[in-house]
N, C-alpha and C positions, 0 to 999 in steps of 0.2 A: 537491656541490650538487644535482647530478641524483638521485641517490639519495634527498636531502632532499624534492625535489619528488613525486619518485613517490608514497614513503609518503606525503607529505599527501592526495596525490590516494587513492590505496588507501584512505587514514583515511575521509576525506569519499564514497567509495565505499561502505565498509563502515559509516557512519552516515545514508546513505540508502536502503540495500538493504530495509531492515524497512518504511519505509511505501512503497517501490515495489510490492514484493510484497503488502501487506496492499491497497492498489489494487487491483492486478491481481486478486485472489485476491473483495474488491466485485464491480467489473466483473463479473470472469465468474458470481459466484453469483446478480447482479441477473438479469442476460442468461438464463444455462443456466435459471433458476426461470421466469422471462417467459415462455421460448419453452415452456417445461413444461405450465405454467398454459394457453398455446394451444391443445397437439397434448394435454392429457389429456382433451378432449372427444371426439376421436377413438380413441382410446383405450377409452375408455368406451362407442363403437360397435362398437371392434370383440371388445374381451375382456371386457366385461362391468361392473355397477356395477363391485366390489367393487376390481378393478384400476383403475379409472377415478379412485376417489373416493383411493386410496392413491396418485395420483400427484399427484395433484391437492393431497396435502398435506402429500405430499414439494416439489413447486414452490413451496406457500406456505412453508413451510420453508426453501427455499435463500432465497429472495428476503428472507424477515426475516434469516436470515442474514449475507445480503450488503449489507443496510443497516445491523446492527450490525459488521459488518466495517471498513465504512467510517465509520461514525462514528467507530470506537476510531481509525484508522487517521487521519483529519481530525484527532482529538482531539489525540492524541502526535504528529504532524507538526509542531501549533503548538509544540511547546517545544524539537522539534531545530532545526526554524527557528531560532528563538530562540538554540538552544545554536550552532547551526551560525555565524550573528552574529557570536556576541560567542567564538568562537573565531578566524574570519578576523582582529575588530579585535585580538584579542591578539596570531596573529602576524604583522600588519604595523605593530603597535607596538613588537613585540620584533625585528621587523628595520631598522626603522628607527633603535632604540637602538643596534645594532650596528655599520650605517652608519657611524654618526655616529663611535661606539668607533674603528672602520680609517680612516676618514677622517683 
């Protein structure tokens, strides 16, 4: 029974691993482009245009980035939700049928 347990937990581990990381993975590309987009003005005092305006659109790069990261990521979350649901009510319907079986 314990071994039954774990793997579920491992299952439901390994079916939310994908949008944790695709999170994390927004997060930091929102963040790391923001803080980019800041400090390449400084940048651009002290190396020159042509460094300045190449960072400058590398940050706007990560930042689209990390808003299409996270939308894919929002998107496919709504249907593991969904899957993750109506996997719980299955097996506490199929343990409740058992129950009842040993009872």
């Amino acid at each position: 029974m314990l071994t039954a347990i774990v793997l579920l937990a491992v299952g439901y581990l390994l079916l939310w691993i994908g949008p944790f990381i695709g999170g994390t993975l927004a997060v930091a590309s929102v963040i790391g482009g923001a803080v980019s987009l800041v400090f390449s003005c400084f940048v651009t005092l002290n190396e020159g245009a042509v460094v300045g305006m190449m960072q400058l659109g590398i940050s706007f790069a990560m930042v689209g980035v990390g808003i299409l990261i996270g939308g894919l990521t929002w998107y496919f979350s709504k249907y593991i939700v969904q899957f993750s649901i109506g996997l719980t009510r299955w097996l506490i319907r199929k343990s409740k049928r058992q129950s009842k079986a040993v009872a």
